[in-house]
Every structure is written in structure tokens, then in C-alpha cells.
C-alpha positions as protocol buffer text, in pm:
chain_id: "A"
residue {
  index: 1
  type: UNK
  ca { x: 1397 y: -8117 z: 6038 }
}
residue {
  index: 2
  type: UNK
  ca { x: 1626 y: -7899 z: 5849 }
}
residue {
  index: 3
  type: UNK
  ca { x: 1381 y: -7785 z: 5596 }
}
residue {
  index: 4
  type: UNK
  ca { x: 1088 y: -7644 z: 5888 }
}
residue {
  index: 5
  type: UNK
  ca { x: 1398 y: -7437 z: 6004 }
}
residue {
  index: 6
  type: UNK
  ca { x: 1348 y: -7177 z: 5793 }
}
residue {
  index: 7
  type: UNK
  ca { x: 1000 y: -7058 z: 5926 }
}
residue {
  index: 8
  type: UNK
  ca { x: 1145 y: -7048 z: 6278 }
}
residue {
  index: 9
  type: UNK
  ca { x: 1184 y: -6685 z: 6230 }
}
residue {
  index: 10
  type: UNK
  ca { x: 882 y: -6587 z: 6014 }
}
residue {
  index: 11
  type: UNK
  ca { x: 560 y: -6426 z: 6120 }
}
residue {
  index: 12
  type: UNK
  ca { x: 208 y: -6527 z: 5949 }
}
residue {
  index: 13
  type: UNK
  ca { x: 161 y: -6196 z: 5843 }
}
residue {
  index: 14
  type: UNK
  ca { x: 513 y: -6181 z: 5674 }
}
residue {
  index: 15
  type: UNK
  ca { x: 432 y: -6554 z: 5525 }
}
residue {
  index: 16
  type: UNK
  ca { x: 110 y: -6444 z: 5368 }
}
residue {
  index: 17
  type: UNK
  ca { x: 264 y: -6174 z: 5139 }
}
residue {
  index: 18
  type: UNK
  ca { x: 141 y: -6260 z: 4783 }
}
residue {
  index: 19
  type: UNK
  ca { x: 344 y: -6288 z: 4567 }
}
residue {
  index: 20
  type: UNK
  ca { x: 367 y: -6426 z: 4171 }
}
residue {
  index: 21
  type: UNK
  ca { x: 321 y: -6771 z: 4293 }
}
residue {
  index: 22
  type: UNK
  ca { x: -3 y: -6736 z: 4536 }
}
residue {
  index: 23
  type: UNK
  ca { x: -128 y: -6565 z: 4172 }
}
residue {
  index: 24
  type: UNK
  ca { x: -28 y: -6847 z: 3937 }
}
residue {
  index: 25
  type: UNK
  ca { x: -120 y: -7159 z: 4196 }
}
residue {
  index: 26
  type: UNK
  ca { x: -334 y: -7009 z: 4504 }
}
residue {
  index: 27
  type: UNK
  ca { x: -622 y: -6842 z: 4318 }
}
residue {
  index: 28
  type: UNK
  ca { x: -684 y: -7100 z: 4055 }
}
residue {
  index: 29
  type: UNK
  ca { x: -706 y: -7380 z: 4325 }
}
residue {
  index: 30
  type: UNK
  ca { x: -887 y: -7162 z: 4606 }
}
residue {
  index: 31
  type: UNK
  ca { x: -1182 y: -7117 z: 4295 }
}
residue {
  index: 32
  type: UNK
  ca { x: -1238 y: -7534 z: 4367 }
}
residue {
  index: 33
  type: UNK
  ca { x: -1133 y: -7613 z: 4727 }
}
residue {
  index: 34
  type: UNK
  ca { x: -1277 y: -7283 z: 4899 }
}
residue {
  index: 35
  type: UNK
  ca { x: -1622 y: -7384 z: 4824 }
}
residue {
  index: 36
  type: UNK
  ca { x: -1555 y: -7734 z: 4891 }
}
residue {
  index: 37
  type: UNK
  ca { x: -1473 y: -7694 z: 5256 }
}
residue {
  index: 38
  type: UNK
  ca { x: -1727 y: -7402 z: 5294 }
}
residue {
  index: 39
  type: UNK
  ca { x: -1988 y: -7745 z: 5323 }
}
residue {
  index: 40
  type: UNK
  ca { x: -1789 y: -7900 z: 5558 }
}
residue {
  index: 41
  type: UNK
  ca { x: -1965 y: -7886 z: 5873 }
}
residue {
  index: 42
  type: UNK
  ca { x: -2000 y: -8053 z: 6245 }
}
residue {
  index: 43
  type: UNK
  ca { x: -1694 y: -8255 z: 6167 }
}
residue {
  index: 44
  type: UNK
  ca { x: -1385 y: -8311 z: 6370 }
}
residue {
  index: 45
  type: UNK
  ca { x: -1092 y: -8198 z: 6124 }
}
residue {
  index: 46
  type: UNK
  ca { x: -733 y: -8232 z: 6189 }
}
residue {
  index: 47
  type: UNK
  ca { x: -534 y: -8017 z: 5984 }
}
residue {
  index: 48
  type: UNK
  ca { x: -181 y: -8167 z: 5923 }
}
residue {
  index: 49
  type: UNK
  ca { x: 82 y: -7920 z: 5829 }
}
residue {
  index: 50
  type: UNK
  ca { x: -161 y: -7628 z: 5848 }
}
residue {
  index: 51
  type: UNK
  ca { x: 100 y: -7343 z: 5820 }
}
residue {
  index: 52
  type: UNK
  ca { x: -33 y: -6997 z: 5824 }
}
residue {
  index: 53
  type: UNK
  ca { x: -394 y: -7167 z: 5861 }
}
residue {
  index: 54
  type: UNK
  ca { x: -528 y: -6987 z: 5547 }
}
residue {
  index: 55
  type: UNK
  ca { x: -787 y: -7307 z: 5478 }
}
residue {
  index: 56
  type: UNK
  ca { x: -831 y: -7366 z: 5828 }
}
residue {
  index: 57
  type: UNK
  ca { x: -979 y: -7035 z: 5888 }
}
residue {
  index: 58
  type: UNK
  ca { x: -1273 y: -7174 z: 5681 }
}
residue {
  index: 59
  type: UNK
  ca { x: -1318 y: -7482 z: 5875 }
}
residue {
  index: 60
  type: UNK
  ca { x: -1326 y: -7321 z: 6246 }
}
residue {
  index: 61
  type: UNK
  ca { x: -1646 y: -7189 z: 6116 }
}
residue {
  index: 62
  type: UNK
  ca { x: -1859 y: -7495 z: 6127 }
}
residue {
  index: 63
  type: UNK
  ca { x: -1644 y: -7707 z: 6276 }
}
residue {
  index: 64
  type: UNK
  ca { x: -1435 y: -7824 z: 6555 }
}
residue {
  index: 65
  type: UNK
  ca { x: -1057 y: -7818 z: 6432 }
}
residue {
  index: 66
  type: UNK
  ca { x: -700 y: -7923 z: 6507 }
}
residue {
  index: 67
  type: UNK
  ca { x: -385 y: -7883 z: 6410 }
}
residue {
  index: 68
  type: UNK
  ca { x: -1 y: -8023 z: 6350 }
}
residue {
  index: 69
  type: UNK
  ca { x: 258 y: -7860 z: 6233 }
}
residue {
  index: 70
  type: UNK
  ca { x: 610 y: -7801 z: 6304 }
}
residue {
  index: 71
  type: UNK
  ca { x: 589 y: -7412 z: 6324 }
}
residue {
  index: 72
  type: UNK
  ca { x: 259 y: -7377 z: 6522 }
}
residue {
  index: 73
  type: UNK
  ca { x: 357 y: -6979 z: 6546 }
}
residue {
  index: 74
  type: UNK
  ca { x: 241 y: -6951 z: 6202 }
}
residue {
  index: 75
  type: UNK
  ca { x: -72 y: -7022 z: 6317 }
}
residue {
  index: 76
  type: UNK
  ca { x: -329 y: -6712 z: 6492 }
}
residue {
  index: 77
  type: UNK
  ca { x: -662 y: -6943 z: 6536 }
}
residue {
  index: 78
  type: UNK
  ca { x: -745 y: -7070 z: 6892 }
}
residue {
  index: 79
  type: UNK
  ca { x: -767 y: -7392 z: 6771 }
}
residue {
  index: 80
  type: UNK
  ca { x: -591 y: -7681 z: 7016 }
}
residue {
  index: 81
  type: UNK
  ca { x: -254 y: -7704 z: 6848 }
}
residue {
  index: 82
  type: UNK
  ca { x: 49 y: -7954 z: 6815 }
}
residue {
  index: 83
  type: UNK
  ca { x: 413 y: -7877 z: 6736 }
}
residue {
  index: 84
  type: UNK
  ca { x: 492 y: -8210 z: 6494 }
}
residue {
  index: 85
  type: UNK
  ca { x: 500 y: -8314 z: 6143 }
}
residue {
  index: 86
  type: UNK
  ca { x: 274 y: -8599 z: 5957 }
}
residue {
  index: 87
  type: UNK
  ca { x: 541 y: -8914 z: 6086 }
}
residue {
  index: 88
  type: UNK
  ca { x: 440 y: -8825 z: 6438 }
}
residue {
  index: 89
  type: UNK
  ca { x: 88 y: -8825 z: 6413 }
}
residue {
  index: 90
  type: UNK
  ca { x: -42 y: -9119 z: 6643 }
}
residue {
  index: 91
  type: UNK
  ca { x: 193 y: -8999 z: 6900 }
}
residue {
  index: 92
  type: UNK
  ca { x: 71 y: -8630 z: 6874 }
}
residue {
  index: 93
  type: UNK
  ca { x: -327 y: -8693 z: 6858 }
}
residue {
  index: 94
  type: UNK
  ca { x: -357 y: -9024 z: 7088 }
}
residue {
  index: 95
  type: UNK
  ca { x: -680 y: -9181 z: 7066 }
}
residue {
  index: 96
  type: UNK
  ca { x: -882 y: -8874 z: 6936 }
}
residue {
  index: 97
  type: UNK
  ca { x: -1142 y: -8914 z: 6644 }
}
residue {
  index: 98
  type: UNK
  ca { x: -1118 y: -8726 z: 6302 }
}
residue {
  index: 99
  type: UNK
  ca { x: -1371 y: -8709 z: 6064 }
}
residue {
  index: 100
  type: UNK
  ca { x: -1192 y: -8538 z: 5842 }
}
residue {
  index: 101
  type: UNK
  ca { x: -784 y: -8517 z: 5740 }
}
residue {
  index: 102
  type: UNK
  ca { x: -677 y: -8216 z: 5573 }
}
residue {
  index: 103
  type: UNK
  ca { x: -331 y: -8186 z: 5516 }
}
residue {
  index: 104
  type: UNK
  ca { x: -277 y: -7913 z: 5182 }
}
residue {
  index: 105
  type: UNK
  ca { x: -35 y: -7745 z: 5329 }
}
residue {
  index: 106
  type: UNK
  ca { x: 205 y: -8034 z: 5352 }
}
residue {
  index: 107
  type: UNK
  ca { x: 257 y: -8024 z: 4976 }
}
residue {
  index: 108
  type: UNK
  ca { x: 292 y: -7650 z: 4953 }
}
């Protein structure tokens, strides 16, 4: 996909820069879901289009986590990890079990 192209070349560190907009959107929304998926525990979570992982860091706490995305560099955690986006998702995961689906990176 065209759009994913433009990560191909960026580093997490370089992607997590904050700027005006992780002021305006990121820290009014992180005051709701942070503590939200602080209770989340002994789930199986997949993480579609997990990006940089900045939520999933919170999950690998308490629980066992994996993710999709189509730039899996972005991603640091030792978490099992598939190169895909959201259409490809039966293909990618097979017949494993999620009790959870997080996927707010995807609208990012």
C-alpha cells in the first residue's frame, strides 16, 4: 500500500517526536484509554496496526500480546509480530484466539 510507504524509512524513536498534534489529540485521549488498558490483564490481545507500540507497551505488562502491522520496524517489544494490515487478518493469525482486539493505531 502506497500510503504505509512512507514509514519504510522511519525509526520509532524518530516517529515518537511530539509534536503540536500528540499535544492537542494524544494527551487528552491517553487521560481515558491509559487507565483503561492498565486493567486489562491475562488476556490474549492482538494489536492491529500497532505502529510505534506506544499502547502496547501497557498491555505486555499483564498480558500476552500480538501484533500486525505493515511496518513491524516501528515496533521495539518482543512481542510475536506480523508484517500485514487489518484486510489480511485471518490469513496472518490462523486459528489463534484473541480476547481482546485493539486496533487505535489504525485510525491515527
Amino acid at each position: 500500500m502506497k500510503n504505509y510507504d512512507r514509514y519504510k524509512n522511519v525509526t520509532a524513536e524518530v516517529y515518537e517526536k511530539k509534536g503540536i498534534m500528540y499535544y492537542l489529540c494524544r494527551m487528552p485521549s491517553d487521560k481515558k484509554i491509559i487507565p483503561l488498558l492498565s486493567q486489562i490483564k491475562s488476556k490474549n490481545v492482538l494489536d492491529v496496526g500497532l505502529g510505534t507500540s506506544y499502547y502496547t507497551r501497557i498491555l505486555i505488562e499483564n498480558n500476552n500480546v500480538t501484533g500486525i502491522d505493515q511496518n513491524p520496524h516501528l515496533c521495539n517489544l518482543p512481542i510475536k509480530l506480523y508484517k500485514g494490515d487489518a484486510s489480511e487478518l485471518c490469513a496472518l493469525v490462523g486459528e489463534e484466539k484473541f480476547g481482546i482486539v485493539l486496533s487505535s493505531g489504525l485510525f491515527m
